[in-house]
C-alpha positions, 0 to 999 in steps of 0.5 A: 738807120745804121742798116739803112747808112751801110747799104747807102755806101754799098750802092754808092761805092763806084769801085764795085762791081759784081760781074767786074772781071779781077783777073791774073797776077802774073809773075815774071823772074829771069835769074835768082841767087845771081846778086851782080846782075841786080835789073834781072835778079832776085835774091833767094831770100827774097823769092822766098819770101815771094812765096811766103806773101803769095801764101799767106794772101791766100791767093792760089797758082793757076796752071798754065794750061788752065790759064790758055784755055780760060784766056782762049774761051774768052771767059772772065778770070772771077777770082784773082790767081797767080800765074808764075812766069820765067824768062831766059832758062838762067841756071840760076833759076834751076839751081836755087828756084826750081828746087822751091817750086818742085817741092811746093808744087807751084806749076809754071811757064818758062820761055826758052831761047835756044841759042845759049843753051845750044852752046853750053854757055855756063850762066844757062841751063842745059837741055837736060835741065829743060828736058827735067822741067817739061817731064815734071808735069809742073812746067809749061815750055814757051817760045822765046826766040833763038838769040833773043836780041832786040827784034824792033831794031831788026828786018823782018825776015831776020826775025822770022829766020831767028823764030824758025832756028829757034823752032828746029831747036824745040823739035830736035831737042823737046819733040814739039814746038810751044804755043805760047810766046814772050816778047823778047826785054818785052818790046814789040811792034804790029807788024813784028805780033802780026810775024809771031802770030804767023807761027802759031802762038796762041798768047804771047807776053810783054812784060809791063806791070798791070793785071791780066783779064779778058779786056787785055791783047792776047798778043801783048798780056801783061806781067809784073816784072820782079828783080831786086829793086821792084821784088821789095816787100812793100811793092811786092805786097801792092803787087799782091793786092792789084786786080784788073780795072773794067777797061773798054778799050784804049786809043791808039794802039800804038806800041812802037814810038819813032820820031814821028809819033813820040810821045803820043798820048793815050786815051783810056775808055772804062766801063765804070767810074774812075775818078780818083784814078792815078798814073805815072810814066818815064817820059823824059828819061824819069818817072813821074806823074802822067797829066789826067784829062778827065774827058768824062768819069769813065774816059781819061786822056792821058798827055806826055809832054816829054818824048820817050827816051829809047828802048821802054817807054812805061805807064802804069795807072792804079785806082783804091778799089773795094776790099783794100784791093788795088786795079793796076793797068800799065802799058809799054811802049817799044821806043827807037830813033 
């Protein structure tokens, strides 16, 4: 009989799921050891102590080059990875960082603009120091712009002519140009992917919270953004704890909100149940919880009555799931006037 109650609840549990995809937890950092700019910085306390939880989860790096072809295959990521991400080319990541990396061996990608570094400004590293990271055999180069300004509030042809100055500086100084790319503070539209994909980046990041998997826009993934706010233990630890939700589609695929169309609100379709699913959003200017309409057990629509105040409008969903895991998707809007 209690054989027979055991298996009744395995069958039962709508969270599980043999040929569910549990994707890659991808980590993103700017500067560490740099505590007056607290939105970009992790201490290097708690960097270390970033790597002590990813250790004793027993959760394992994936190398860069593993995770393209994976992601370009289209094949299912069936156990769960970290994959490491560094934006901007701080000093201080190669200063207090780099050093933690090399001797634990932990493979990454940093994405590089050029422009700071072009003119030895002293909060970047120098192309010596990125020529170290690449010869390492560690170190994956990605693109990340020239300027590395706000590229939803710029024309097109701005854009194109910054990537372009960005890709002289890779050629002269690194002897190629990277294939994988950043959204620069992670906001996007169509028509500026649609620009990126033009010079050859195979995947390109945002930087909203949620789970990579194959379900995901190769041209917007996903990263869990870490700085001393959102790097604390408990966070930290969920973070550690989150896999990919079965997700079948969203509708509309909207990313940049104007007057005209913000808020609009987002329909979510899963291969499976979710009831029991929670989201929460900054519309309005402050975090809380997104209105659920449950369309069936598996589609939700969610509805923001609030606009989106400028610049990132964020949502993030999260459900409980079987082995104490938690499946985590988020989605960023680029907002402007």
């Amino acid at each position: 009989m209690k054989k027979l109650i055991i298996f009744l609840i395995i069958i039962s549990y709508p969270f599980q799921s043999i040929s569910e995809e549990l994707g890659v937890i991808s980590l993103m950092y700017h500067r560490v050891g740099e505590g007056k700019y607290p939105s970009t910085n992790v201490s290097i306390e708690m960097f270390q102590q970033h790597l002590k939880a990813i250790e004793e989860s027993g959760l394992k790096f994936i190398e860069p080059s593993k995770f393209k072809k994976h992601i370009l295959e289209g094949k299912k990521f069936e156990q769960r990875h970290i994959l490491l991400t560094v934006d901007d080319s701080f000093k201080s990541f190669y200063q207090n960082a780099w050093p933690l990396l090399k001797e634990k061996k932990i493979p990454f990608i940093i994405f590089v603009n050029t422009r700071e570094i072009n003119s030895n400004h002293p909060n970047y590293m120098t192309w010596d120091q990125i020529r170290e990271l690449r010869d390492s055999g560690l170190v994956t180069i990605g693109g990340h712009s020239w300027s590395h300004e706000y590229f939803v509030d710029m024309k097109l042809d701005e854009v194109k002519k910054d990537i372009e100055k960005s890709h002289q500086d890779y050629l002269k100084e690194l002897k190629f140009i990277p294939d994988l790319y950043a959204h620069t503070f992670g906001e996007t539209s169509k028509d500026l992917i649609n620009l990126i994909k033009k010079f050859n980046y195979k995947i390109i990041f945002g930087q909203h919270s949620g789970v990579i998997s194959q379900n995901e826009n190769i041209y917007y993934l996903p990263r869990f953004s870490l700085n001393e706010n959102y790097g604390k233990p408990k966070r930290f630890k969920n973070i550690l704890r989150s896999r990919a939700f079965n997700l079948k589609s969203y509708e509309p695929k909207t990313i940049l909100l104007n007057s005209s169309n913000n808020p609009s609100n987002l329909k979510l379709t899963f291969n499976e149940n979710v009831k029991g699913i929670n989201c929460f959003d900054n519309s309005g200017g402050s975090w809380r919880n997104t209105k659920i309409n449950f369309v069936s057990s598996s589609e939700i629509e969610l509805i923001f009555d609030l606009p989106f105040k400028k610049r990132r409008g964020r949502v993030n969903c999260t459900l409980p799931a079987a082995s104490g895991l938690i499946k985590w998707f988020g989605y960023q809007y680029s907002v402007i006037n």
